[in-house]
C-alpha positions as CSV (number, residue, x, y, z in Angstrom):
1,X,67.7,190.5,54.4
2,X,67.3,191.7,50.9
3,X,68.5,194.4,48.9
4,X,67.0,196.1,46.0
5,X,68.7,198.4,43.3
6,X,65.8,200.2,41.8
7,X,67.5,201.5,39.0
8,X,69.1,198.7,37.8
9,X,66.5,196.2,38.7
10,X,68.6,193.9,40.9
11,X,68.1,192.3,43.8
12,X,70.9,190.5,46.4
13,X,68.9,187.7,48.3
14,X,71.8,187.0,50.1
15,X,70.7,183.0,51.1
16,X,66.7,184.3,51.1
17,X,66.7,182.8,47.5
18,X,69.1,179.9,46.4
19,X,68.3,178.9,43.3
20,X,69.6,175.2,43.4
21,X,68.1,174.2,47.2
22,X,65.9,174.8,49.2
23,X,67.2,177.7,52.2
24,X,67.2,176.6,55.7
25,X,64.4,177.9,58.0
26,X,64.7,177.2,61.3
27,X,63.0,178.2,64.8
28,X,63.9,181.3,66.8
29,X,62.8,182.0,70.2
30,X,60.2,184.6,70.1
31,X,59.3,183.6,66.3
32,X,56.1,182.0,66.1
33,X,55.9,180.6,62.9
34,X,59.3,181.0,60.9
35,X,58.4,179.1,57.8
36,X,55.2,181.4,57.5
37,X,57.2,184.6,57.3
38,X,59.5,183.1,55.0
39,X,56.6,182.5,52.5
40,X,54.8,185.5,53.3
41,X,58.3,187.4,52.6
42,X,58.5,185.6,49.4
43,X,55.3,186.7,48.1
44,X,56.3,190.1,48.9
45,X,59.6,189.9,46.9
46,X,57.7,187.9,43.8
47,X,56.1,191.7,43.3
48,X,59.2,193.1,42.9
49,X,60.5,193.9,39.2
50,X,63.6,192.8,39.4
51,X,65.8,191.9,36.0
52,X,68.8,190.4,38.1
53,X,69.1,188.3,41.3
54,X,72.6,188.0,43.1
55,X,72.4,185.4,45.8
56,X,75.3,184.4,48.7
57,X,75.6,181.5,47.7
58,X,75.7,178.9,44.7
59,X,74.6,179.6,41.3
60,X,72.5,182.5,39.9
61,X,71.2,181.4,36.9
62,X,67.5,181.6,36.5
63,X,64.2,183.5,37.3
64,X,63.9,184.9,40.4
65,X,60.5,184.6,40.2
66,X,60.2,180.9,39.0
67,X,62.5,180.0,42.1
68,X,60.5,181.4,44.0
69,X,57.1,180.0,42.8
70,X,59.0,176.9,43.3
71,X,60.4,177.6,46.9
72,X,56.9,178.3,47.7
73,X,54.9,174.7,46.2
74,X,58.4,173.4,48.1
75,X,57.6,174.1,51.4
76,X,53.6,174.0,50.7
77,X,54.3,170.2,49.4
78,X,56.2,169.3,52.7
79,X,53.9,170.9,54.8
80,X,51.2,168.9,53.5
81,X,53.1,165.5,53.3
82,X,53.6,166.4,57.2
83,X,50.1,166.6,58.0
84,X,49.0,163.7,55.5
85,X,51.7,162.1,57.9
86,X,50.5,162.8,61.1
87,X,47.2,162.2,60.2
88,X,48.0,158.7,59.7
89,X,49.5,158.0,62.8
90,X,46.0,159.5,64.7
């Protein structure tokens, strides 16, 4: 879950956005496709203005927005060495 402060333009990502790794995602029962939601959630917060970005853990130096272009080409880089992967072994 994230919070926004309007006003001030902050936002707490709690461990949504870590700035030095990568967050862990992990399967739920019931949740189709966790790793999808995460990216889909972190286009949603890229639109945000924010100025500020408190996270739960770590260090918070940096763009928000930067980490999370970079979260994203993350996981969209694994994904793609997965099925490159599999493929091979077809």
């Amino acid at each position: 879950m994230c919070l926004y402060e309007k006003d001030l333009r902050i936002l707490f990502s709690d461990d949504h956005i870590i700035f030095d790794i990568s967050p862990n995602i992990t399967s739920w029962i019931g949740v189709e496709n966790p790793l999808a939601m995460y990216l889909e959630s972190l286009n949603r917060i890229r639109l945000i203005d924010m100025e500020t970005t408190l996270q739960g853990h770590r260090t918070t130096v940096g763009s928000c927005h930067q980490r999370i272009d970079e979260l994203i080409m993350h996981h969209l880089s694994r994904l793609k060495f997965i099925t490159l992967s599999r493929n091979l072994r077809a």
